[in-house]
DSSP file (Angstrom, degrees, kcal/mol; ACC not computed):
  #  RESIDUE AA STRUCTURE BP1 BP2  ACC     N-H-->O    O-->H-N    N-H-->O    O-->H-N    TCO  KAPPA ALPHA  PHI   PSI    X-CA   Y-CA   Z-CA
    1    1 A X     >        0   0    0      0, 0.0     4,-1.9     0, 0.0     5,-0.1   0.000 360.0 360.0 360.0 -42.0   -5.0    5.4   25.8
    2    2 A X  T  4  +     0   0    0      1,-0.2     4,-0.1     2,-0.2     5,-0.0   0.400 360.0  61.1 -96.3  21.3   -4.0    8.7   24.2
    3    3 A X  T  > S+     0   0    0      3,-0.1     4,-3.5     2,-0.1    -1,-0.2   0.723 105.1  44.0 -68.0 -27.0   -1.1    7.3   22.9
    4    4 A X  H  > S+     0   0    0      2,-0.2     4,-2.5     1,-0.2    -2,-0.2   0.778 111.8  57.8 -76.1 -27.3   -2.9    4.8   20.8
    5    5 A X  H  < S+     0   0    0     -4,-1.9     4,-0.2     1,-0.2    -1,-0.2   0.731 104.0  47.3 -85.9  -0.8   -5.2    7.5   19.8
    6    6 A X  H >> S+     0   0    0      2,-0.2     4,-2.3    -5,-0.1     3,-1.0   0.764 111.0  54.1-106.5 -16.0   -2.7    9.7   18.4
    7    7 A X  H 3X S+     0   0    0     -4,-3.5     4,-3.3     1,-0.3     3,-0.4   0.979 108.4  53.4 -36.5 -63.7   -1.1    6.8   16.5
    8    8 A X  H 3X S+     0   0    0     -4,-2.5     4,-0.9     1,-0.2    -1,-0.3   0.543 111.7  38.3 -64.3   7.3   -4.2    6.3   15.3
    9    9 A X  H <> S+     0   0    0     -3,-1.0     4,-2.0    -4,-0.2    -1,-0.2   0.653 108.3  60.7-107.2 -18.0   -4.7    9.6   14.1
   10   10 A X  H >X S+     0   0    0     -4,-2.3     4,-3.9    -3,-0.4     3,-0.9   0.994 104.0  54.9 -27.3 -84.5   -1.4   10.0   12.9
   11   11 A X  H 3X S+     0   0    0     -4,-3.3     4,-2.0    -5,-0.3     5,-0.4   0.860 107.1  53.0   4.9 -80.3   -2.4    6.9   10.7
   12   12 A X  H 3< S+     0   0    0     -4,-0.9    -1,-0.2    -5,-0.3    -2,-0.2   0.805 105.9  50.3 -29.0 -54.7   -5.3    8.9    9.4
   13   13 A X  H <X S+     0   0    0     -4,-2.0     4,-1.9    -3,-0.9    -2,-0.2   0.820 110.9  47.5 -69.9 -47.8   -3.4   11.8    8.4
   14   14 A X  H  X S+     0   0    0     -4,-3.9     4,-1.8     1,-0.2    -1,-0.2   0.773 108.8  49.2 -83.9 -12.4   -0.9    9.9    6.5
   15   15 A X  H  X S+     0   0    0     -4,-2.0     4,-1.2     2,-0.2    -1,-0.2   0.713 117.1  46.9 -89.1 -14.1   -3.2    7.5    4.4
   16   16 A X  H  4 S+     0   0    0     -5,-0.4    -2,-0.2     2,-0.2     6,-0.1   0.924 112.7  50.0 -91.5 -37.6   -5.2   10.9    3.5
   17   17 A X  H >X>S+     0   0    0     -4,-1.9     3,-2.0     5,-0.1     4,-1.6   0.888 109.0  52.3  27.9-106.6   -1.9   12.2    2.9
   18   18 A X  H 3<5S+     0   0    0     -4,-1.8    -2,-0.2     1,-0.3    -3,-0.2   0.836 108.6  44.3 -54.2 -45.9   -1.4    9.4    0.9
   19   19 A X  T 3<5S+     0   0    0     -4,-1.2    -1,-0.3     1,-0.2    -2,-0.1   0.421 104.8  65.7 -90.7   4.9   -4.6    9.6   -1.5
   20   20 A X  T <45S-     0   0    0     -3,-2.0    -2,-0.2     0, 0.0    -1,-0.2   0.570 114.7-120.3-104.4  -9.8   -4.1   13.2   -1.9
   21   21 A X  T ><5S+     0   0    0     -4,-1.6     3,-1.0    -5,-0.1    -3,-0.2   0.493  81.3 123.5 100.4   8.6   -1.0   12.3   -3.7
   22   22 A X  T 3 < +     0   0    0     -5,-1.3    -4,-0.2     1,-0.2    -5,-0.1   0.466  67.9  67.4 -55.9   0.5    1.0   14.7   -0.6
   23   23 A X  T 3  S+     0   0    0     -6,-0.7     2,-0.4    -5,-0.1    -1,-0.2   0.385  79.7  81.1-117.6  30.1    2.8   11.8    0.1
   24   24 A X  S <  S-     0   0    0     -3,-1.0     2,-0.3    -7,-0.1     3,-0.1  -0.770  79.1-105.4-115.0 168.4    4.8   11.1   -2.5
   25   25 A X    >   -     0   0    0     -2,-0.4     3,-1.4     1,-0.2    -2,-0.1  -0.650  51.6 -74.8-103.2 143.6    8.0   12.5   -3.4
   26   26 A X  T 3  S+     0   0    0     -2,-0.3    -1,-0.2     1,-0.2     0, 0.0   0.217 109.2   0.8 -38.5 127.8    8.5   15.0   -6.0
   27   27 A X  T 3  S+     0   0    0      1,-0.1    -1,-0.2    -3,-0.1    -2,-0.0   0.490 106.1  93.5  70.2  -3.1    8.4   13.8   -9.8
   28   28 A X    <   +     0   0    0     -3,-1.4    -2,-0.1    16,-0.1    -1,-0.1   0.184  51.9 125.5-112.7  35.1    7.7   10.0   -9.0
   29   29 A X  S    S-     0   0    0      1,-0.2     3,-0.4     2,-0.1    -4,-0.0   0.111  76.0-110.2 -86.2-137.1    4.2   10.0   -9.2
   30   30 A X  S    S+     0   0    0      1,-0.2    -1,-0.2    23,-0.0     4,-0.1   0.326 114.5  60.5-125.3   0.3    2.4    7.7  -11.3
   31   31 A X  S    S+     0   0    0      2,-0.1    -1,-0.2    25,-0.0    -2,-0.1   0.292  82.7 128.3-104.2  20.0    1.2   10.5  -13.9
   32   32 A X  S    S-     0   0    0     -3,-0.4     2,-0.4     1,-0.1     5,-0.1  -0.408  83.8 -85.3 -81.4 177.8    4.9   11.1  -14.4
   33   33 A X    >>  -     0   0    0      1,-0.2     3,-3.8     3,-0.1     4,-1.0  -0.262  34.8-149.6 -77.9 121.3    6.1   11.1  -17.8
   34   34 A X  G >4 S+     0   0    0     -2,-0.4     3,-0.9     1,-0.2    72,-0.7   0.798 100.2  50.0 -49.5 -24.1    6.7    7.1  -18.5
   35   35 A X  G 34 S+     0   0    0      1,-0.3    -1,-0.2    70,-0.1    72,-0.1   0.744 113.7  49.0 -89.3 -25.1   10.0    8.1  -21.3
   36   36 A X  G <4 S+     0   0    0     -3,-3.8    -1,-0.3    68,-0.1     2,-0.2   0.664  89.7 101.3 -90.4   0.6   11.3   10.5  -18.3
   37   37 A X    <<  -     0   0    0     -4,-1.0    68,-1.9    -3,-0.9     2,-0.4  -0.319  60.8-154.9 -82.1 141.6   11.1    7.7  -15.5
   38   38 A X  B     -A  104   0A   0     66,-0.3     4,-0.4    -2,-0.2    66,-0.2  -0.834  28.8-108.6-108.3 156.2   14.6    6.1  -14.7
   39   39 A X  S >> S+     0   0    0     64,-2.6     3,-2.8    62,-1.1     4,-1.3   0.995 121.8  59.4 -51.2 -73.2   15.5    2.4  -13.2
   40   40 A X  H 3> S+     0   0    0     61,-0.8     4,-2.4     1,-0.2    -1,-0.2   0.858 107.6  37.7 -23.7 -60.9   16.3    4.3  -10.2
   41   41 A X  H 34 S+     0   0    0      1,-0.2    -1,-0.2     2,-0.2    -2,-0.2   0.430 112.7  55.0 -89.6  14.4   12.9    6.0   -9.6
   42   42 A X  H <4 S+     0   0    0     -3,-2.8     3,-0.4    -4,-0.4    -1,-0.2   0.735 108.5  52.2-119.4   0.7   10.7    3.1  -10.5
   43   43 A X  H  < S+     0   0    0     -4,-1.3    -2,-0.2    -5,-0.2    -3,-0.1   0.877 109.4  49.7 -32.8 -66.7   12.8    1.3   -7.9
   44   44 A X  S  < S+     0   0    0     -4,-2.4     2,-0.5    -5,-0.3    -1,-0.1   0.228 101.2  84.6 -76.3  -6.9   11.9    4.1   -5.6
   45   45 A X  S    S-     0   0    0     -3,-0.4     5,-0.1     1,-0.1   -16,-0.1  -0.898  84.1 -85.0-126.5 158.6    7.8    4.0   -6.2
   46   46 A X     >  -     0   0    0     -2,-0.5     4,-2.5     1,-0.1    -1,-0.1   0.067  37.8-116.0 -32.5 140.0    4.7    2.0   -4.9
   47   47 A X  H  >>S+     0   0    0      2,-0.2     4,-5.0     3,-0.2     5,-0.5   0.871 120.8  59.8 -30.8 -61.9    3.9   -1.4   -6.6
   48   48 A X  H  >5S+     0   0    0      2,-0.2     4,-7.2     1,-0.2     5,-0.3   0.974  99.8  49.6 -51.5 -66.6    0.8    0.5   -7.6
   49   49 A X  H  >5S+     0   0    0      1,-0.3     4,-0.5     2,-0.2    -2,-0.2   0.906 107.7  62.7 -43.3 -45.1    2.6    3.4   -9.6
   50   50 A X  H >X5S+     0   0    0     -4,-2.5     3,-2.8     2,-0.2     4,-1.2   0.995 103.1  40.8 -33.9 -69.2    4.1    0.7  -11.1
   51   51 A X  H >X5S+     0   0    0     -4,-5.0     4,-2.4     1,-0.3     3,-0.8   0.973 115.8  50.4 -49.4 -49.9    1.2   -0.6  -12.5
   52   52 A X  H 3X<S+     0   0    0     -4,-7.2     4,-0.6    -5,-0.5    -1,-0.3   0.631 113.7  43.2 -77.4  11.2   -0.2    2.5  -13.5
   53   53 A X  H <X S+     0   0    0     -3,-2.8     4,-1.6    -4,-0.5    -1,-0.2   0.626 113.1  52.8-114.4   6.1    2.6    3.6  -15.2
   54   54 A X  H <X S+     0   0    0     -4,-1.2     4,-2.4    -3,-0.8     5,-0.4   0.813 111.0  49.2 -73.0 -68.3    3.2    0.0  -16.8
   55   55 A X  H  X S+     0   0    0     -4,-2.4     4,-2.5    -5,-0.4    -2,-0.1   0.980 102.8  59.8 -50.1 -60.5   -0.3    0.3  -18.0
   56   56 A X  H  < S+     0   0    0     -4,-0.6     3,-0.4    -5,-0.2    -2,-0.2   0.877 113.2  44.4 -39.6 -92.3    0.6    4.2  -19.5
   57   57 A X  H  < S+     0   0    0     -4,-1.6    -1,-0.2     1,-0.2    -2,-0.2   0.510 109.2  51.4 -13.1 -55.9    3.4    2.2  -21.8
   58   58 A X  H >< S+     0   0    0     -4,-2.4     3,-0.7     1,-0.2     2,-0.5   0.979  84.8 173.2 -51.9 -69.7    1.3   -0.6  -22.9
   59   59 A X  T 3<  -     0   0    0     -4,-2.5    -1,-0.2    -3,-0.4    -2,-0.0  -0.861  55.7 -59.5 112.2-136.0   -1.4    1.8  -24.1
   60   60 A X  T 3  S+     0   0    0     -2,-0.5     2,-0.5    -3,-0.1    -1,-0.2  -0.092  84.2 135.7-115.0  29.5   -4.0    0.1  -25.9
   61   61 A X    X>  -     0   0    0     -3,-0.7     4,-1.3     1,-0.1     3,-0.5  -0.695  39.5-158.6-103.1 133.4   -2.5   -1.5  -28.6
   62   62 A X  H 3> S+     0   0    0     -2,-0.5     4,-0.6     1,-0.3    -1,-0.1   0.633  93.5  54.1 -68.7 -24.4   -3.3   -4.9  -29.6
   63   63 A X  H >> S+     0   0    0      2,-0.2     4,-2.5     1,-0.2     3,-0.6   0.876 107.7  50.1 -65.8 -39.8   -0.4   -5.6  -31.4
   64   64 A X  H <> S+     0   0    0     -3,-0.5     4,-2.7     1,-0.3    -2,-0.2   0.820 113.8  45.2 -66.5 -36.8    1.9   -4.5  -28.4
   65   65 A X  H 3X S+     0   0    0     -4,-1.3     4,-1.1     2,-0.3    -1,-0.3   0.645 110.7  57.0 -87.4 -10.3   -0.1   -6.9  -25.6
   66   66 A X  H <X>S+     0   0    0     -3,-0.6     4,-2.2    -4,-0.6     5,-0.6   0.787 109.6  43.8 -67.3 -46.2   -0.1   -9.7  -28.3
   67   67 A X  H >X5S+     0   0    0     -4,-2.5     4,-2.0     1,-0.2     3,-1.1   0.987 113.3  47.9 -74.0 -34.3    3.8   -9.3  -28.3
   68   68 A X  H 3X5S+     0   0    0     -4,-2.7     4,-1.6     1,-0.2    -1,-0.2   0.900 107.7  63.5 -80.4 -24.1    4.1   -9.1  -24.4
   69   69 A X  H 3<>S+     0   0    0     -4,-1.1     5,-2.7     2,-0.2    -1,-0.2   0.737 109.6  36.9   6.3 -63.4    1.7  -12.4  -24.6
   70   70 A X  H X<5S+     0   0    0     -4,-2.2     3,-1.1    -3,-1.1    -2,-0.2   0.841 118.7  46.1-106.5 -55.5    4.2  -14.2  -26.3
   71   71 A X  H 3<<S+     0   0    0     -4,-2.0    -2,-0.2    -5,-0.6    -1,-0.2   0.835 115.8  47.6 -55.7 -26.8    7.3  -12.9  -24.6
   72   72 A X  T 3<5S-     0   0    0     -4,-1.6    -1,-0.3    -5,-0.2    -2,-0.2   0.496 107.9-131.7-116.7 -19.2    5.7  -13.3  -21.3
   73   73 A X  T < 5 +     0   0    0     -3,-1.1     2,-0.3     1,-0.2    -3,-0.2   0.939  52.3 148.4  45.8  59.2    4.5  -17.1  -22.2
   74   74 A X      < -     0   0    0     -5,-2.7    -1,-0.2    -6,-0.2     4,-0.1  -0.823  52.0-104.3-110.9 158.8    1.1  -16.6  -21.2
   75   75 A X    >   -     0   0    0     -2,-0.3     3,-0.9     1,-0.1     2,-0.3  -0.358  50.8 -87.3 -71.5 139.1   -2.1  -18.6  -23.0
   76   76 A X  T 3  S+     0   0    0      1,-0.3    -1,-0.1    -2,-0.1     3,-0.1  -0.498 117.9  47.9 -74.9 141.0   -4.3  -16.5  -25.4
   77   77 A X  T 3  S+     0   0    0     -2,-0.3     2,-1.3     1,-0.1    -1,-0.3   0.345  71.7 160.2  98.0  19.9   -6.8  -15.0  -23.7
   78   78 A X    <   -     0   0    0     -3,-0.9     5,-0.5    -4,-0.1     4,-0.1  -0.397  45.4-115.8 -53.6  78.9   -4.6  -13.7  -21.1
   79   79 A X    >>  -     0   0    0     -2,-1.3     4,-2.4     3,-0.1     3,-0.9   0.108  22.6-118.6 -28.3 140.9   -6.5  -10.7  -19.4
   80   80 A X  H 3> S+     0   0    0      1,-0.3     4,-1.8     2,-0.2     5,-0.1   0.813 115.6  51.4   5.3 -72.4   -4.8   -7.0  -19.7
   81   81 A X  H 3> S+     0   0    0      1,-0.2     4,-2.2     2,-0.2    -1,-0.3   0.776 108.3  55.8 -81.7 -25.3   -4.3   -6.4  -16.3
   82   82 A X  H <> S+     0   0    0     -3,-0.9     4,-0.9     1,-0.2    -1,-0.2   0.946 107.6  47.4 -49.8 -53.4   -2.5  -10.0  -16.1
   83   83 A X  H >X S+     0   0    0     -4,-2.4     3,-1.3    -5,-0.5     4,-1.0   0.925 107.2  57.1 -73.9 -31.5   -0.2   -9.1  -18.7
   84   84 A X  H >X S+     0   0    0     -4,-1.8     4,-3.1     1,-0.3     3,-1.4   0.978 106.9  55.7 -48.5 -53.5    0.7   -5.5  -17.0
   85   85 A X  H 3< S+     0   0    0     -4,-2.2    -1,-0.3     1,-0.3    -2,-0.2   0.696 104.0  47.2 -71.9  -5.1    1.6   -7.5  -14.2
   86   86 A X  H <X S+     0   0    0     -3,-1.3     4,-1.1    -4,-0.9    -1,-0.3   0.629 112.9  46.4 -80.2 -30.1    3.7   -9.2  -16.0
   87   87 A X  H <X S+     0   0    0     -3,-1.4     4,-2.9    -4,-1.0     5,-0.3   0.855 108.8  56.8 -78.1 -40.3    5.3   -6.2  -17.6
   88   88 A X  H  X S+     0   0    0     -4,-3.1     4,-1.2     1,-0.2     5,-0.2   0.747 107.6  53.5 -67.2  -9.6    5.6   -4.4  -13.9
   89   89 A X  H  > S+     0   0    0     -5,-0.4     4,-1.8     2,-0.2    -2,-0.2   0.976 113.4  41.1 -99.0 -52.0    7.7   -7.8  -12.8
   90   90 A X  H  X S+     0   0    0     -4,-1.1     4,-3.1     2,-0.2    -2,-0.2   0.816 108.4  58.0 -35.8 -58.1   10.2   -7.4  -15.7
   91   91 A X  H  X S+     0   0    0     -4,-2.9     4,-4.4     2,-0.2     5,-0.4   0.956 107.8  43.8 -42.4 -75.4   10.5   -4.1  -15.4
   92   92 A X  H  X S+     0   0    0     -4,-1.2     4,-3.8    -5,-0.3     5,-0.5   0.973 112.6  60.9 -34.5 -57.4   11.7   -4.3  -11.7
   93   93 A X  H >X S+     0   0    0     -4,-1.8     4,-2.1     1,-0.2     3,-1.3   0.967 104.9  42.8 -46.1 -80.2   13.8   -7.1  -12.8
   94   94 A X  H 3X S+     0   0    0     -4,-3.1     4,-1.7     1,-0.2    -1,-0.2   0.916 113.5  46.8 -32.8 -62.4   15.7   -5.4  -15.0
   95   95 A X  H 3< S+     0   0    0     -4,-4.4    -1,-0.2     1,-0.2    -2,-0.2   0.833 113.6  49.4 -65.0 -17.8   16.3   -2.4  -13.2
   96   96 A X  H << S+     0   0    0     -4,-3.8    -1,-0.2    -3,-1.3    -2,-0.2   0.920 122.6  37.2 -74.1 -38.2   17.3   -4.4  -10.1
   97   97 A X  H  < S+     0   0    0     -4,-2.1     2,-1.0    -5,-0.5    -2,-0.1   1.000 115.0  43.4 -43.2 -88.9   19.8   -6.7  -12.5
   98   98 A X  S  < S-     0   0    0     -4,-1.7    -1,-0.2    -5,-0.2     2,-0.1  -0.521  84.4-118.0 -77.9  87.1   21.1   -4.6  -14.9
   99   99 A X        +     0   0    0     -2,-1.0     2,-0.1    -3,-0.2    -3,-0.0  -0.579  69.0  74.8 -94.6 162.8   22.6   -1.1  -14.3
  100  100 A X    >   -     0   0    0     -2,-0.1     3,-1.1    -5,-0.1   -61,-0.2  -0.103  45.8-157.3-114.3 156.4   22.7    1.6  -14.6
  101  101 A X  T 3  S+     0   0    0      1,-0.3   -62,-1.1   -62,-0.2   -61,-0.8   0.983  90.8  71.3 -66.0 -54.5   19.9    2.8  -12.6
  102  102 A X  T 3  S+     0   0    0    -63,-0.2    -1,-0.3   -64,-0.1     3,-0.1   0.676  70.1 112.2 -31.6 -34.9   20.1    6.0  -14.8
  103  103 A X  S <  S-     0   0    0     -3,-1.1   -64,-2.6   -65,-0.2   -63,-0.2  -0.022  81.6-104.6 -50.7 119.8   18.7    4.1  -17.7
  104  104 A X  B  >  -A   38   0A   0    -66,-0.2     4,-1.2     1,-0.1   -66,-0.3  -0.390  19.2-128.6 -52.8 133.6   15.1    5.3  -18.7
  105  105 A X  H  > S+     0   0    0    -68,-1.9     4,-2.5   -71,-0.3   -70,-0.1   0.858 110.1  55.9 -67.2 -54.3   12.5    2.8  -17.6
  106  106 A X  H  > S+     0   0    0    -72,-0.7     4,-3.4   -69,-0.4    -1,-0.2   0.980  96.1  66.3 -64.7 -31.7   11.0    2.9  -21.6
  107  107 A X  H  > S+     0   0    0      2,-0.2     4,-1.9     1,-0.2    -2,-0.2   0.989 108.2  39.2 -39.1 -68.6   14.5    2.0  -22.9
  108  108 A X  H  X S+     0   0    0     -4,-1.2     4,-1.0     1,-0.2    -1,-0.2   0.576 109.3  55.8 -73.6 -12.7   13.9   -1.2  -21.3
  109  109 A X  H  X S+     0   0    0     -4,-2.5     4,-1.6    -5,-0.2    -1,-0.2   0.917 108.2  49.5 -68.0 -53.6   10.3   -1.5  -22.2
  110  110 A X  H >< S+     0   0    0     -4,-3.4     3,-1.0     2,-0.2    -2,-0.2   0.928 117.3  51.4 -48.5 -79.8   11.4   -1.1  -26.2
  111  111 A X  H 3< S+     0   0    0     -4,-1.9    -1,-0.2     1,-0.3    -3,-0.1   0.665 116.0  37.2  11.4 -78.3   14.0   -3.9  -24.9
  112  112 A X  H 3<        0   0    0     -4,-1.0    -1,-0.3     1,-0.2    -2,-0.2   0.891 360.0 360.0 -28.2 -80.6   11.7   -5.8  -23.7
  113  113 A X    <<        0   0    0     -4,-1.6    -2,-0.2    -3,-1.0    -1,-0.2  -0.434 360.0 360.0-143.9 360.0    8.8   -5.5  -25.8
């Protein structure tokens, strides 16, 4: 019994941790700066930090989700968050594909995009 209670508090500690943003390792969090990110460290970060920093890149500009639209060969009216998720799957792709990992993660947005 008190092993299962210090898992579980273990547990606790790291998902609290986790949402105080102590549990990520230095420079890969998801407010870093998208132009300084490498294939290496978006390799290295949460599905989520992906998205949010996939989202940072896109911006809002209409023109730019029209053109990932088309590259991405989704139907107009495609939601936002669809088409990020379409950018966060490319993105990974690439960097798993193609090295070098060094290569900035926005190099291959412009690429892209």
């Amino acid at each position: 019994m008190a092993g299962e209670f210090i898992i579980l508090a273990l547990a606790v500690l790291l998902a609290a941790c986790q949402l105080g943003g102590l549990g990520e390792p230095a420079g890969t969090s998801a407010a870093s700066d998208p132009d300084a990110m490498t294939c290496a460290h978006w390799l290295d970060i949460t599905e989520k930090e992906r998205v949010a920093l996939a989202g940072r890149l896109v911006g809002d500009s209409a023109d730019l989700l029209e053109r990932i639209r088309i590259r991405q060969h989704q139907p107009e009216g495609t939601p936002r968050e669809l088409l990020i998720l379409d950018v966060v799957s490319s993105l990974t792709k690439n960097c798993e594909v193609w090295p070098p990992r060094e290569r900035p993660v926005g190099d291959v947005f412009d690429a892209l995009y």
